[in-house]
TILUM-492938 format. One record per atom (N, C-alpha, C, O): x, y, z; atom name; residue number from 0. Coordinates in pm, whole numbers. Each point is the difference from the previous one (the first is absolute). Layout:
! residues N
atom c1->X&c2->Y&c3->Z&atom->CA&nr->NUM
...
***
This chain:
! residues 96
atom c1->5064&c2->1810&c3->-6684&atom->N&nr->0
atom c1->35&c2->92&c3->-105&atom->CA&nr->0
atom c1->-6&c2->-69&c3->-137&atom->C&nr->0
atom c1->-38&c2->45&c3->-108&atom->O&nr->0
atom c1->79&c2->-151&c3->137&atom->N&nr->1
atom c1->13&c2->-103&c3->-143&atom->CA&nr->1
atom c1->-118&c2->-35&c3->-52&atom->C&nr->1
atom c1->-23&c2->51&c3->-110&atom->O&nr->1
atom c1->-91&c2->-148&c3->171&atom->N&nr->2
atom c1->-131&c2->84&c3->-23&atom->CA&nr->2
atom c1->-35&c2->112&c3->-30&atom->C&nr->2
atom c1->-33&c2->10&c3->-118&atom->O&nr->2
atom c1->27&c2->85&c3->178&atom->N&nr->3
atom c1->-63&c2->144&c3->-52&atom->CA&nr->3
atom c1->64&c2->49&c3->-151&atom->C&nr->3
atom c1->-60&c2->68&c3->-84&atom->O&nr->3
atom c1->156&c2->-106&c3->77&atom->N&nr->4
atom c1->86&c2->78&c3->-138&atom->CA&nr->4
atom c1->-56&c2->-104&c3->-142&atom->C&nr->4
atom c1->-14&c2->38&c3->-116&atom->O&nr->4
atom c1->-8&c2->-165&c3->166&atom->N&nr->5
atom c1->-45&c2->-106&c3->-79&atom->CA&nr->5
atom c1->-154&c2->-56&c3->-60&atom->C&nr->5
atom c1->-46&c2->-32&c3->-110&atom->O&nr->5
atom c1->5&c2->39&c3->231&atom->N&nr->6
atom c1->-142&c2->5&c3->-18&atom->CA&nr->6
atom c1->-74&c2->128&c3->-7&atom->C&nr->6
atom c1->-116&c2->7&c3->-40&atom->O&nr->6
atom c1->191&c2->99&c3->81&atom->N&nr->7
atom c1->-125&c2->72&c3->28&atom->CA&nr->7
atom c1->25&c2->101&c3->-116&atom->C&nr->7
atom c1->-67&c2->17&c3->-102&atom->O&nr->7
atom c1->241&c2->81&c3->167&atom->N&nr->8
atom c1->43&c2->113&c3->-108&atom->CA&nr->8
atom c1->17&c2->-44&c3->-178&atom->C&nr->8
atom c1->-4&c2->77&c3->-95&atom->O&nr->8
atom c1->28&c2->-265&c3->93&atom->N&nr->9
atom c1->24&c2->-12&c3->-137&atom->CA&nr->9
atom c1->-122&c2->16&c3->-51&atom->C&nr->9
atom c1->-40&c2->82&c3->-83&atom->O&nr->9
atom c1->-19&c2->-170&c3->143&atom->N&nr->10
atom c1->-169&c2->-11&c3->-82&atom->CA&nr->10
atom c1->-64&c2->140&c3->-15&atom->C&nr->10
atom c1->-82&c2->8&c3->-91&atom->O&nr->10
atom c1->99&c2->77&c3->148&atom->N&nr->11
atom c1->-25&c2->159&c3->13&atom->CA&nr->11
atom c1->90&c2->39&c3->-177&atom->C&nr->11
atom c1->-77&c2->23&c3->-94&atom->O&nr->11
atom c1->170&c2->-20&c3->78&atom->N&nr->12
atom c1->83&c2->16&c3->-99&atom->CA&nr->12
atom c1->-64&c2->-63&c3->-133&atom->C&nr->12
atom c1->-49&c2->55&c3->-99&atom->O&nr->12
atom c1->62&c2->-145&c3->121&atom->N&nr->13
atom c1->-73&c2->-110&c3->-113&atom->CA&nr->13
atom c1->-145&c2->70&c3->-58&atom->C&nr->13
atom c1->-25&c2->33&c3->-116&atom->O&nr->13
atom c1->-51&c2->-23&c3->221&atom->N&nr->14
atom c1->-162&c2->17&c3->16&atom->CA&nr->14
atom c1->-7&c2->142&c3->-57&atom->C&nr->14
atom c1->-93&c2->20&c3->-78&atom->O&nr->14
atom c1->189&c2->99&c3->108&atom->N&nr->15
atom c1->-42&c2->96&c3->-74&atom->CA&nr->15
atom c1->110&c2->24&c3->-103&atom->C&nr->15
atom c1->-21&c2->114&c3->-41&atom->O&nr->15
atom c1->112&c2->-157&c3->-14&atom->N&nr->16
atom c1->74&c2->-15&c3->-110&atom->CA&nr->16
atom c1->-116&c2->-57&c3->-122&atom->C&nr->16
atom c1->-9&c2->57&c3->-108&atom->O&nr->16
atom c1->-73&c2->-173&c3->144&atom->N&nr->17
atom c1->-70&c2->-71&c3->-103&atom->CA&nr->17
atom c1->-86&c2->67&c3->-108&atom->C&nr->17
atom c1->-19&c2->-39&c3->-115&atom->O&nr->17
atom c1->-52&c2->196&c3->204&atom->N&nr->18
atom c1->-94&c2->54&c3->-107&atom->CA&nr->18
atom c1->99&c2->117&c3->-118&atom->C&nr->18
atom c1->-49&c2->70&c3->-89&atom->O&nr->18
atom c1->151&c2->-77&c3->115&atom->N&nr->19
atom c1->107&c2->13&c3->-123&atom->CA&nr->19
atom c1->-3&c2->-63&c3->-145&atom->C&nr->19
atom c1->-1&c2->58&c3->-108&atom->O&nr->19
atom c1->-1&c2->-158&c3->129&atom->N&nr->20
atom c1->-8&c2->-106&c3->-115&atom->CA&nr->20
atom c1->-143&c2->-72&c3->-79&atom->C&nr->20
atom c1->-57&c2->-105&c3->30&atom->O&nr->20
atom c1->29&c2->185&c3->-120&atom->N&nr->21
atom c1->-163&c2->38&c3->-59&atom->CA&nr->21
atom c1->21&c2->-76&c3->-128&atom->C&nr->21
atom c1->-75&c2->-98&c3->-3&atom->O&nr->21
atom c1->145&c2->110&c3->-97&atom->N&nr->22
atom c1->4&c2->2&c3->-137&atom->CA&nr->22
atom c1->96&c2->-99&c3->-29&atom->C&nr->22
atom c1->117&c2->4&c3->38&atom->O&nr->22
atom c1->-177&c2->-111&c3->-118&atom->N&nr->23
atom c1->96&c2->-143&c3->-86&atom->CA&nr->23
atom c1->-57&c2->-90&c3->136&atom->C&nr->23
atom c1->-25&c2->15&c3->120&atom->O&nr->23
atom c1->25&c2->-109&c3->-219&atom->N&nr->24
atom c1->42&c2->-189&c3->86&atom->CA&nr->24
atom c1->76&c2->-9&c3->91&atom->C&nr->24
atom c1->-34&c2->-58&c3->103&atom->O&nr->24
atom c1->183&c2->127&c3->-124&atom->N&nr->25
atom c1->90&c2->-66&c3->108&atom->CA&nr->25
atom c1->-19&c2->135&c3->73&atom->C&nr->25
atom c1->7&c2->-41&c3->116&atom->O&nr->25
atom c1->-24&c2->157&c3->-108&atom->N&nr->26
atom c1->-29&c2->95&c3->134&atom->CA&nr->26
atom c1->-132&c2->-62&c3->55&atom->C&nr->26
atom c1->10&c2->-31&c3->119&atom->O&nr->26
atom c1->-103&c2->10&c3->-163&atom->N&nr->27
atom c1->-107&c2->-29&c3->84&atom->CA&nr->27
atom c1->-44&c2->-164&c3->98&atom->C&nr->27
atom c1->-92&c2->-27&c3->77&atom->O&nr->27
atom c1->190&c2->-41&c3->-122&atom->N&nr->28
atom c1->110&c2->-117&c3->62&atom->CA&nr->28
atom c1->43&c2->69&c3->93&atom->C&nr->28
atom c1->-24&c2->-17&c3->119&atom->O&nr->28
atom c1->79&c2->86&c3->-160&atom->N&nr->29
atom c1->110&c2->29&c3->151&atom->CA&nr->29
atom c1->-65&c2->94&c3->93&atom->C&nr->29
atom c1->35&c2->24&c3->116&atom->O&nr->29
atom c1->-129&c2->23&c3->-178&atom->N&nr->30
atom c1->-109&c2->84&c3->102&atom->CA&nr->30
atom c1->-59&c2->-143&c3->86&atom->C&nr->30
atom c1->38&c2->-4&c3->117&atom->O&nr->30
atom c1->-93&c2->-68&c3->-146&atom->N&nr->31
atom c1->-78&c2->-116&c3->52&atom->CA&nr->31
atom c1->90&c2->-59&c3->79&atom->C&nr->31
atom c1->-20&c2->0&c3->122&atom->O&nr->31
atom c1->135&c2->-62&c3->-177&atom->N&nr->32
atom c1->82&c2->-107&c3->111&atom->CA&nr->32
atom c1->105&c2->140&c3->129&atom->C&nr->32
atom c1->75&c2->-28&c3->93&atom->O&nr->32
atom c1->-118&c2->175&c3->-148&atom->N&nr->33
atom c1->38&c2->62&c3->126&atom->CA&nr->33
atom c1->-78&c2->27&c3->154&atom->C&nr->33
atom c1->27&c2->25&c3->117&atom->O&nr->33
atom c1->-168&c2->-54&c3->-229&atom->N&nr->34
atom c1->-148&c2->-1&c3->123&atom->CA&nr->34
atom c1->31&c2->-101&c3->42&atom->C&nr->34
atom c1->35&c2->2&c3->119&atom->O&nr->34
atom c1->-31&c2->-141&c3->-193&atom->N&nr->35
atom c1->20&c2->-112&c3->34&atom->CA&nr->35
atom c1->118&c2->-2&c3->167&atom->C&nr->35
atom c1->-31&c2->-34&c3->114&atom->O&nr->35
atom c1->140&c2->74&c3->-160&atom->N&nr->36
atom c1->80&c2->-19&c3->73&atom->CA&nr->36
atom c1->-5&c2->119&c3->144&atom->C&nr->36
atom c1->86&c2->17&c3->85&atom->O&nr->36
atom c1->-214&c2->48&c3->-100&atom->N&nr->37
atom c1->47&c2->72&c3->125&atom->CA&nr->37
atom c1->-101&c2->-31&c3->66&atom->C&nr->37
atom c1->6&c2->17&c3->121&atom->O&nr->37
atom c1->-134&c2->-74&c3->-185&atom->N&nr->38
atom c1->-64&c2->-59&c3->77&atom->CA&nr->38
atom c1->8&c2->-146&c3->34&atom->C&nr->38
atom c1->-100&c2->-46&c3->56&atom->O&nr->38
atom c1->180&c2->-21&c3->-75&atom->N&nr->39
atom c1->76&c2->-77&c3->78&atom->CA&nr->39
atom c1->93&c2->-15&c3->83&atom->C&nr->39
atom c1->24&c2->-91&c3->79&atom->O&nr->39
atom c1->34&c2->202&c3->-105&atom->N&nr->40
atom c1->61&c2->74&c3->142&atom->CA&nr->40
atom c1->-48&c2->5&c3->131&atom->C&nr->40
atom c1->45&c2->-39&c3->107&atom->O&nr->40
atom c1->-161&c2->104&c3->-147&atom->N&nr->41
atom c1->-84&c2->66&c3->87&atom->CA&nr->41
atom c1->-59&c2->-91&c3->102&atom->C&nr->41
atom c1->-4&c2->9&c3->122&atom->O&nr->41
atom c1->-54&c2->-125&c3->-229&atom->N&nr->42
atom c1->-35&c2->-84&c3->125&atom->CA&nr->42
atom c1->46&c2->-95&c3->70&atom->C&nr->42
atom c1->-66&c2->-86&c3->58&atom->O&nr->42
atom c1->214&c2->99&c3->-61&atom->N&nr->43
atom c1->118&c2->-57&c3->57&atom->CA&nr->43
atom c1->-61&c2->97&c3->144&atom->C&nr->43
atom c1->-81&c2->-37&c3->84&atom->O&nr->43
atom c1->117&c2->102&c3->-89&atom->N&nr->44
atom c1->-23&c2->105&c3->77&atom->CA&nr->44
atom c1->-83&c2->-57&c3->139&atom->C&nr->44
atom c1->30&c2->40&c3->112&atom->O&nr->44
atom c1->-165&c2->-161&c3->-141&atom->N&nr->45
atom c1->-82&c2->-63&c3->84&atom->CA&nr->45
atom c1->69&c2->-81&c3->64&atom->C&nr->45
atom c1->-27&c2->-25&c3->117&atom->O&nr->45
atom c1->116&c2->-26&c3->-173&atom->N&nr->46
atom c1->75&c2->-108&c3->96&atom->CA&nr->46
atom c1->76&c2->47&c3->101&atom->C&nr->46
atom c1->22&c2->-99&c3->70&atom->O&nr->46
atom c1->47&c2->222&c3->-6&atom->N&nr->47
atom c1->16&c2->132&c3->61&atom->CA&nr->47
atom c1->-28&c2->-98&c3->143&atom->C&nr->47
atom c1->63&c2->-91&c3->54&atom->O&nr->47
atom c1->-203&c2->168&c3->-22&atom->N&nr->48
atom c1->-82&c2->24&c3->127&atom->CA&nr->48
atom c1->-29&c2->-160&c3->27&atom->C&nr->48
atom c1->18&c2->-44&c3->113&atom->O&nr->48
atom c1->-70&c2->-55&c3->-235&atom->N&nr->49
atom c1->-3&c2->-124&c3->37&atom->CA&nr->49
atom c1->97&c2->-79&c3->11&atom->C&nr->49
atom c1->-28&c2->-116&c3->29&atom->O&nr->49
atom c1->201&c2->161&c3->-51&atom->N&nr->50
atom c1->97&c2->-77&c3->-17&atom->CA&nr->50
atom c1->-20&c2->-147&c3->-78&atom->C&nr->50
atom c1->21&c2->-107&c3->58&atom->O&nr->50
atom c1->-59&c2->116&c3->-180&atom->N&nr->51
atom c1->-8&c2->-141&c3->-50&atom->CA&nr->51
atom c1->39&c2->76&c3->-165&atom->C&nr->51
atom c1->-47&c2->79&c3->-82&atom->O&nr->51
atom c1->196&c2->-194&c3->111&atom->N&nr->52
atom c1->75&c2->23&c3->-117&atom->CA&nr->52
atom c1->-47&c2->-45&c3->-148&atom->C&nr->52
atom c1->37&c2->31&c3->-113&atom->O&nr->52
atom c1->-131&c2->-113&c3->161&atom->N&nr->53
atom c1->-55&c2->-56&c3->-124&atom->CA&nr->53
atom c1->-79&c2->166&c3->-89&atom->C&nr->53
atom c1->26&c2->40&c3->-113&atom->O&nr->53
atom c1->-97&c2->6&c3->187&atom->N&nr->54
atom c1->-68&c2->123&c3->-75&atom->CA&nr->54
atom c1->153&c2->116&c3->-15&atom->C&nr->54
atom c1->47&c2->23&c3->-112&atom->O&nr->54
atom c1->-7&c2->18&c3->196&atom->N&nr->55
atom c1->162&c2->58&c3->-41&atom->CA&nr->55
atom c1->63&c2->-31&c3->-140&atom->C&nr->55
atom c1->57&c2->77&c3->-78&atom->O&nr->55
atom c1->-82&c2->-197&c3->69&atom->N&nr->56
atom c1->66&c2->-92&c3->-161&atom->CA&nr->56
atom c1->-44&c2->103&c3->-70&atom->C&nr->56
atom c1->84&c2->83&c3->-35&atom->O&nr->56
atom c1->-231&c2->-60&c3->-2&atom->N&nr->57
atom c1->-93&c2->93&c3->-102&atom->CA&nr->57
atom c1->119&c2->114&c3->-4&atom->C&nr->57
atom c1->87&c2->22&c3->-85&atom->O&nr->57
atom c1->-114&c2->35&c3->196&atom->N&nr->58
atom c1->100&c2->157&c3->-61&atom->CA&nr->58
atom c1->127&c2->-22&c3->-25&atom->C&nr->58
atom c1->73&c2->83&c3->-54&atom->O&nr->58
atom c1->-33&c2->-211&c3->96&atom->N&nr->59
atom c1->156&c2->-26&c3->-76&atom->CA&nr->59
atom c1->22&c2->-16&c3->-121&atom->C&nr->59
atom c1->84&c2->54&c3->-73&atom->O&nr->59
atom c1->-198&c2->-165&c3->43&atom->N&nr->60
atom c1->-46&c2->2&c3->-173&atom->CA&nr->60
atom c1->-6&c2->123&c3->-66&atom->C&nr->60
atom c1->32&c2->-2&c3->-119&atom->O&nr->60
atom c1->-60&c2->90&c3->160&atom->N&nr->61
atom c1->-77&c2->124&c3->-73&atom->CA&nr->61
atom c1->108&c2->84&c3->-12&atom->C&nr->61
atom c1->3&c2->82&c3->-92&atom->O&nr->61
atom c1->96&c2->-92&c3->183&atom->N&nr->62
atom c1->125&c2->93&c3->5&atom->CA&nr->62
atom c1->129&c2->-19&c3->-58&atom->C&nr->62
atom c1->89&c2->76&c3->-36&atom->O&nr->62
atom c1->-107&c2->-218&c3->37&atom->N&nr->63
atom c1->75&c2->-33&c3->-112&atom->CA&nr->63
atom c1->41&c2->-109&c3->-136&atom->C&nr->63
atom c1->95&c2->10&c3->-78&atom->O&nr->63
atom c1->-215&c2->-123&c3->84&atom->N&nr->64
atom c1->-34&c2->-33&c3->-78&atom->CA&nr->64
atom c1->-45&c2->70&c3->-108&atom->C&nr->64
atom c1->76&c2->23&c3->-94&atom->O&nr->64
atom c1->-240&c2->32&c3->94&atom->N&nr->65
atom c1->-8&c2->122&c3->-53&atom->CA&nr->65
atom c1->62&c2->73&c3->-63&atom->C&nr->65
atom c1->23&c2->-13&c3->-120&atom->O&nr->65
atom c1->21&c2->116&c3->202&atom->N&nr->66
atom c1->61&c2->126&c3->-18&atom->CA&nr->66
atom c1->165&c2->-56&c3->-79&atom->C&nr->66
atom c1->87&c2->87&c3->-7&atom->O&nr->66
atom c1->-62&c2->-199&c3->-36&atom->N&nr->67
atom c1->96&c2->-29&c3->-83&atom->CA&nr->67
atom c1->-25&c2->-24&c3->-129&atom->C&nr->67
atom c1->86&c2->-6&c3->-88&atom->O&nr->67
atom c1->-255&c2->-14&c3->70&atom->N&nr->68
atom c1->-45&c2->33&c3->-128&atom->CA&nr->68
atom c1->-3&c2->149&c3->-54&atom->C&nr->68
atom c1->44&c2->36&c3->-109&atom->O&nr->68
atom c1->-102&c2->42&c3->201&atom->N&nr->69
atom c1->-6&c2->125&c3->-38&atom->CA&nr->69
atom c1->137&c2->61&c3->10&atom->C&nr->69
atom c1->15&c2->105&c3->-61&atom->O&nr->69
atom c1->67&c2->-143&c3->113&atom->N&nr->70
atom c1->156&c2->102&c3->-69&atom->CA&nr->70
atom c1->51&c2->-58&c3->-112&atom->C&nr->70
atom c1->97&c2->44&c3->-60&atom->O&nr->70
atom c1->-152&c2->-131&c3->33&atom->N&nr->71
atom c1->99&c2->-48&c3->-150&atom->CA&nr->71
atom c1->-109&c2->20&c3->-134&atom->C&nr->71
atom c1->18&c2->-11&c3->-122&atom->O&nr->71
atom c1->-116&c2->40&c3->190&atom->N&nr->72
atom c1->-118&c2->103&c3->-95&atom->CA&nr->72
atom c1->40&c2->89&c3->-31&atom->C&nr->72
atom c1->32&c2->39&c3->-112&atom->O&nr->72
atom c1->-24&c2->23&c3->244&atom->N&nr->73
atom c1->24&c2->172&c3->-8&atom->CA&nr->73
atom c1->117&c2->-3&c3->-56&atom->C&nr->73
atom c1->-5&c2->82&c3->-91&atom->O&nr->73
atom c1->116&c2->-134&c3->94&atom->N&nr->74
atom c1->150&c2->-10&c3->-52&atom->CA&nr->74
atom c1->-40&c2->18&c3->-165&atom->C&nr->74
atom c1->48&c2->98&c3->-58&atom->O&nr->74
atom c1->-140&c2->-199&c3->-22&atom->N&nr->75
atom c1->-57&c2->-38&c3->-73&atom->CA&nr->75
atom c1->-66&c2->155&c3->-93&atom->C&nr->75
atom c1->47&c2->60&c3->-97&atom->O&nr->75
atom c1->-182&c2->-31&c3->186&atom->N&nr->76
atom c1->-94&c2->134&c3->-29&atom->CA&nr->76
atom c1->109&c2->119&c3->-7&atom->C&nr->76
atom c1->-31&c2->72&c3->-95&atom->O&nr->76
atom c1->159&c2->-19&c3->166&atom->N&nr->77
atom c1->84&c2->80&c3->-9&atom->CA&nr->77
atom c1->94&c2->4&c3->-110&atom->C&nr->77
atom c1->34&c2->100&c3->-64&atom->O&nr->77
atom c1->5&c2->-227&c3->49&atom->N&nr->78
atom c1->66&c2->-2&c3->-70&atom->CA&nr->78
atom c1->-18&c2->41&c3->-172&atom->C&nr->78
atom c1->100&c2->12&c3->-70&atom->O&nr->78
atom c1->-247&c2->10&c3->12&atom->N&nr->79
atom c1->-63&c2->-28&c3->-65&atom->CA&nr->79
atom c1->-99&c2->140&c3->-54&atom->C&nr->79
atom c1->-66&c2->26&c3->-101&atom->O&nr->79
atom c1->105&c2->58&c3->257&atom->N&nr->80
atom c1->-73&c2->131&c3->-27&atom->CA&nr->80
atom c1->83&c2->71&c3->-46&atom->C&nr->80
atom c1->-65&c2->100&c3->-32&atom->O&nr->80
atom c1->222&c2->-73&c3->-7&atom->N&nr->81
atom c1->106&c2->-6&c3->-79&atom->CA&nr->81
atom c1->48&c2->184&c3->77&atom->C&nr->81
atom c1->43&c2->95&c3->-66&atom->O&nr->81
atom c1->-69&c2->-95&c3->228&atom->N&nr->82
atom c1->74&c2->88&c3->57&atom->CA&nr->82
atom c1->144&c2->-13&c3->24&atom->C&nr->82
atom c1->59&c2->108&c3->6&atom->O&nr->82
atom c1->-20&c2->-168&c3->2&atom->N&nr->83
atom c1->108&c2->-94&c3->3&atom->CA&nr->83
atom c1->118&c2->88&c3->-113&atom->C&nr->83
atom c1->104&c2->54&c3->37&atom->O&nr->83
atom c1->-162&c2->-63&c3->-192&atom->N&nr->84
atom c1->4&c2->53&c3->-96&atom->CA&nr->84
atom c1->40&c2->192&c3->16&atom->C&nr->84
atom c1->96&c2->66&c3->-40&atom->O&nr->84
atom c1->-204&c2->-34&c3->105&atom->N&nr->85
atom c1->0&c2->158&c3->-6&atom->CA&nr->85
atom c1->110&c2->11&c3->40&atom->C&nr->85
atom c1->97&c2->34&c3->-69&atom->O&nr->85
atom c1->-96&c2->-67&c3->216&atom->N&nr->86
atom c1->123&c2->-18&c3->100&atom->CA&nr->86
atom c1->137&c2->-1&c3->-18&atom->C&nr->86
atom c1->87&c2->64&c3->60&atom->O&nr->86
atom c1->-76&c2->-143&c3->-148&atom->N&nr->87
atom c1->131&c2->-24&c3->-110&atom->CA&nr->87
atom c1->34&c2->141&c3->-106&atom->C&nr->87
atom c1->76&c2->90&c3->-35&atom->O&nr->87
atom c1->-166&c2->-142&c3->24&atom->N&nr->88
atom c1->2&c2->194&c3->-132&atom->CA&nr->88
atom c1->64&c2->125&c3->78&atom->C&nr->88
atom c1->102&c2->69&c3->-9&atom->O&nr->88
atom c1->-237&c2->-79&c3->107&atom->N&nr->89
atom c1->35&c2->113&c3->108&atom->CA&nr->89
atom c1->154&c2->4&c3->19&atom->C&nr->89
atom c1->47&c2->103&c3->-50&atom->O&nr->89
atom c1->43&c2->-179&c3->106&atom->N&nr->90
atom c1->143&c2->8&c3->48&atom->CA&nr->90
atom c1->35&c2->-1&c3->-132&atom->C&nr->90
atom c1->88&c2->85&c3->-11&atom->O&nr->90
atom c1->-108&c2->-128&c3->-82&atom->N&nr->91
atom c1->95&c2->21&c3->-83&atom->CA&nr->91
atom c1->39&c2->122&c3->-53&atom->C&nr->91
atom c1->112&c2->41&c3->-29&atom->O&nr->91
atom c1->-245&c2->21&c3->18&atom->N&nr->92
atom c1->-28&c2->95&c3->-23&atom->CA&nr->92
atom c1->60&c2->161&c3->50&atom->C&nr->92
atom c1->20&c2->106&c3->-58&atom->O&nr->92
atom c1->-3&c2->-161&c3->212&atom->N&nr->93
atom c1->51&c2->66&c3->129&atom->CA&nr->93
atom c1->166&c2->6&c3->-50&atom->C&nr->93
atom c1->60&c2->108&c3->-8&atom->O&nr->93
atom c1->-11&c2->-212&c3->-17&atom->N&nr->94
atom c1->169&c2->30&c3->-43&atom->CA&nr->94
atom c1->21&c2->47&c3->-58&atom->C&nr->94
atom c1->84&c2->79&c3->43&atom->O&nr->94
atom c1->-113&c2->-58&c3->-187&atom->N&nr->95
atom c1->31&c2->124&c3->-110&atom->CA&nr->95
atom c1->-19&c2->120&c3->15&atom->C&nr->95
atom c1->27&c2->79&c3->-91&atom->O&nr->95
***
């Protein structure tokens, strides 16, 4: 299960989350190190059927080496698209 949710369902997540992020430097970064990271996932995935942990490493890398660049991106790219902002308004807005 730990496999499948890791290698297979994250990199699935990653892989189609990525064509989201089109426009600026740091979205299209984080588009790349999300391909990046799910296709390194993925071929964790080979070490599976051959049991050799050495290729396993790859999708460990990718799952979370990786993918610890891209949340502190995305933390980064969100923070920056200033919804955050509306959000705030919104409730405030809501109490009066």
């Amino acid at each position: 299960m730990d496999i499948l949710a890791r290698d297979f369902f994250f990199a699935l997540s990653m892989l189609f989350a990525a064509p989201v992020f089109k426009v600026g430097r740091l979205e299209k970064t984080v588009r790349i190190l999300m391909i990046a990271s799910s296709l390194l996932s993925l071929a964790g995935l080979i070490g599976v059927p051959l049991a050799d942990m050495n290729i396993r490493n790859i999708g460990i890398l990718g799952y979370t080496e990786v993918s610890m660049f891209v949340f502190l991106l995305l933390g980064i790219t969100f923070g920056r698209s200033g919804t955050r902002g509306n959000i705030d308004q919104f409730a405030v807005s809501e109490l009066h």
